[in-house]
C-alpha atoms as an extended CHARMM CRD file, in Angstrom:
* protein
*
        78  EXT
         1         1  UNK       CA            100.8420000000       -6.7350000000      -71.9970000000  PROA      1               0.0000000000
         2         2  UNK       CA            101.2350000000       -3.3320000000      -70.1050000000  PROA      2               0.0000000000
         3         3  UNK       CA             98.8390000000       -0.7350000000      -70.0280000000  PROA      3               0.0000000000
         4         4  UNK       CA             97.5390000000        2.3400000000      -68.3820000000  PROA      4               0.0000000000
         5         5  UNK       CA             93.7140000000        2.8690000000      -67.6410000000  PROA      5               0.0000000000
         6         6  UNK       CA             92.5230000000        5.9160000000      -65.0700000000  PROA      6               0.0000000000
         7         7  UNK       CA             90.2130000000        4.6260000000      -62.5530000000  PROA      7               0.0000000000
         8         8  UNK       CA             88.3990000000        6.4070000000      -59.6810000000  PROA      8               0.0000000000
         9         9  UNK       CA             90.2850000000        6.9420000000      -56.7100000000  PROA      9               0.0000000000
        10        10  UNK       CA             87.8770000000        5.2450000000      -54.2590000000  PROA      10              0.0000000000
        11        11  UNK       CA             87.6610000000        2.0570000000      -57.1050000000  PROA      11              0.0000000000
        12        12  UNK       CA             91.4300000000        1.7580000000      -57.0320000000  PROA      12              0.0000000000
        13        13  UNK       CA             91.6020000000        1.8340000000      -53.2380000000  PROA      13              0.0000000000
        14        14  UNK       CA             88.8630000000       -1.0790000000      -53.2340000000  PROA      14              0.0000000000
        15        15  UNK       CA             90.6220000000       -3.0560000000      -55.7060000000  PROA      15              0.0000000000
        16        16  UNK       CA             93.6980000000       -2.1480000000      -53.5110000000  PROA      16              0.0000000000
        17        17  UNK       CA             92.1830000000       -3.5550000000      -50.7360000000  PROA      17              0.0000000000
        18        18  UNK       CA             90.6420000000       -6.9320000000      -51.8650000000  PROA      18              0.0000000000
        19        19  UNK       CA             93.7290000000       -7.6220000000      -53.6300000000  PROA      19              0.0000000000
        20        20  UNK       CA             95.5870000000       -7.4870000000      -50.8380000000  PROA      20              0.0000000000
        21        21  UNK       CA             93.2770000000       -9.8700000000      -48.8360000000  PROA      21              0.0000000000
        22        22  UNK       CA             92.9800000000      -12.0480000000      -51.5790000000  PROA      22              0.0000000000
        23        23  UNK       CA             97.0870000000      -11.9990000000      -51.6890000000  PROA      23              0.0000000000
        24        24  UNK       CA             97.1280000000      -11.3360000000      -55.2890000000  PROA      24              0.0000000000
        25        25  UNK       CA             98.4960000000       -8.6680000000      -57.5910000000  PROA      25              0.0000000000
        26        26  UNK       CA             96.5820000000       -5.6120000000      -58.6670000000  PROA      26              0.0000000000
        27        27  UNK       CA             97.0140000000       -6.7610000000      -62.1900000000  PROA      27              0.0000000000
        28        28  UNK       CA             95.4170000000      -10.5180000000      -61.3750000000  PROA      28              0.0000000000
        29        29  UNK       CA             92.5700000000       -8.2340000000      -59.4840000000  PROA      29              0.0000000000
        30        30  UNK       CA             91.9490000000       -6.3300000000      -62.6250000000  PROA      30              0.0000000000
        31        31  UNK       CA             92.5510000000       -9.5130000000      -65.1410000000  PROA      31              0.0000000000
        32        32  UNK       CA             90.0180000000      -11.5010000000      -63.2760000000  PROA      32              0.0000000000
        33        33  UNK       CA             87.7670000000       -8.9100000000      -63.2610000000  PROA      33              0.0000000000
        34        34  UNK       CA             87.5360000000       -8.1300000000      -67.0430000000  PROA      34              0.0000000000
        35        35  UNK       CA             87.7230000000      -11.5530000000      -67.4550000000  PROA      35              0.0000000000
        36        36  UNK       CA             84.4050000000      -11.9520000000      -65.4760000000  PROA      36              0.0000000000
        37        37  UNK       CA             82.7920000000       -8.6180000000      -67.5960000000  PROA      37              0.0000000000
        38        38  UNK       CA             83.2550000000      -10.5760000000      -71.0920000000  PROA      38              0.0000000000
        39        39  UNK       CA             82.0560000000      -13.4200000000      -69.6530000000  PROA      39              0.0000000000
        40        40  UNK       CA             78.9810000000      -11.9800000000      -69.0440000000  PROA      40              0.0000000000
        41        41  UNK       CA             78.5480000000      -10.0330000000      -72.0480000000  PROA      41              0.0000000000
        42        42  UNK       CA             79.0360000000      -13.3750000000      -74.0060000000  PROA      42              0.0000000000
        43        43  UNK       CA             76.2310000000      -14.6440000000      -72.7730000000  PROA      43              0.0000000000
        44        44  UNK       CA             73.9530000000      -11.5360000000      -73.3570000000  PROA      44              0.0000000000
        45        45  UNK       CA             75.4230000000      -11.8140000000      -77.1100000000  PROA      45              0.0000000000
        46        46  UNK       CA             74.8130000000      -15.6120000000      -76.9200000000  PROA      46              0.0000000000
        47        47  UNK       CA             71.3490000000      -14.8470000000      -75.7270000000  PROA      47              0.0000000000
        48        48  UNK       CA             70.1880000000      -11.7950000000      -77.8740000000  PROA      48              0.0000000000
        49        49  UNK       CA             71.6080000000      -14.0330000000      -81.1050000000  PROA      49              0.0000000000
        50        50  UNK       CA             68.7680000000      -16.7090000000      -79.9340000000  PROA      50              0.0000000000
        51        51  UNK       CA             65.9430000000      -14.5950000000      -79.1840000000  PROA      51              0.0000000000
        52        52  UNK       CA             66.4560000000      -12.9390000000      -82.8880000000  PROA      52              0.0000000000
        53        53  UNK       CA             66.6430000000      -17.3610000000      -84.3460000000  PROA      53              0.0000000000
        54        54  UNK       CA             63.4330000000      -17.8710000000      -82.3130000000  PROA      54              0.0000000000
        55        55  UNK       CA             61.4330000000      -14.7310000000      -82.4010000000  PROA      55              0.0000000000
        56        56  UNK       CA             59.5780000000      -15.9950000000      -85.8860000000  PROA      56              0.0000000000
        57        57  UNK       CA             58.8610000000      -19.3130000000      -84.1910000000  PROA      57              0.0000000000
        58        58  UNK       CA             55.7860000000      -20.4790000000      -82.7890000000  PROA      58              0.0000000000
        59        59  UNK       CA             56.1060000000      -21.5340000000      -79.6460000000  PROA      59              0.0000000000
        60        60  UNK       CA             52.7270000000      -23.3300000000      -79.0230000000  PROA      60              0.0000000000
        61        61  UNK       CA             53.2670000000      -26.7780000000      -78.5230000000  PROA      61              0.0000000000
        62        62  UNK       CA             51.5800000000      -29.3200000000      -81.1800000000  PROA      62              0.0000000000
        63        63  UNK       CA             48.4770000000      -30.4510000000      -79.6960000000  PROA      63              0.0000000000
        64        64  UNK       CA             48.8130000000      -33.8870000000      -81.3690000000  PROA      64              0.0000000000
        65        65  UNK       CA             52.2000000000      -34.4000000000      -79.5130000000  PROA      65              0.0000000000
        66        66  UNK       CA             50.8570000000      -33.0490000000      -76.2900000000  PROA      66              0.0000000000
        67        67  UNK       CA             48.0150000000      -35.3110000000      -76.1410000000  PROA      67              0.0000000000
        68        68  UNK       CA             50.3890000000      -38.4760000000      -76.3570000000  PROA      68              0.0000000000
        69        69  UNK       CA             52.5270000000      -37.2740000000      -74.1890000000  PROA      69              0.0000000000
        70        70  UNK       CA             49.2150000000      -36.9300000000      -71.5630000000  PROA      70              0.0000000000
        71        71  UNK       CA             47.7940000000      -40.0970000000      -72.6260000000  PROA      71              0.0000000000
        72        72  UNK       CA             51.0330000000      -41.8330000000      -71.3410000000  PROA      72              0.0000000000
        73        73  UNK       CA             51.8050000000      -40.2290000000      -67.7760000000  PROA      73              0.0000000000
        74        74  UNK       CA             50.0600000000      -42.5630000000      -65.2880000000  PROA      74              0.0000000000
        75        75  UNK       CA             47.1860000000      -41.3190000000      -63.3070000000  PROA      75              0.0000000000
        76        76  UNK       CA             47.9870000000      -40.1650000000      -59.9730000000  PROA      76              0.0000000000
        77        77  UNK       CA             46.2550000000      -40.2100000000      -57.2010000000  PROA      77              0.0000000000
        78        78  UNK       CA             46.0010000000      -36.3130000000      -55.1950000000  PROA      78              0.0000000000
């Protein structure tokens, strides 16, 4: 699809730039690039959808289960 976006001048001469010593096209440049910006928002949505499952949760571990889980490691010498 074809579109038209206004950029910066200085930006556009970058992208110019590393496009042409990556020997790709403006428009892989900028499709990589966006491609790389929802990627990382993703994960912030991915993220800030777990924190609000788990902010309700205790996060203490159960003493019970800790203590076997001690009780079993061997005893190491320092």
């Amino acid at each position: 699809m074809k579109t038209a976006i206004s950029i910066p001048n200085n930006v556009f001469e970058q992208a110019e730039n590393l496009a042409r010593k990556l020997k790709i096209s403006r428009s892989e440049l900028f499709t990589e690039a966006v491609k790389v910006y929802l990627k990382e928002n993703h994960v912030e949505d991915v993220t800030a959808k777990l924190d609000k499952v788990y902010e309700n949760s205790n996060s203490k571990p159960d003493a019970d289960l800790l203590n076997a889980q001690i009780s079993i490691l061997p005893e190491e010498k320092w």
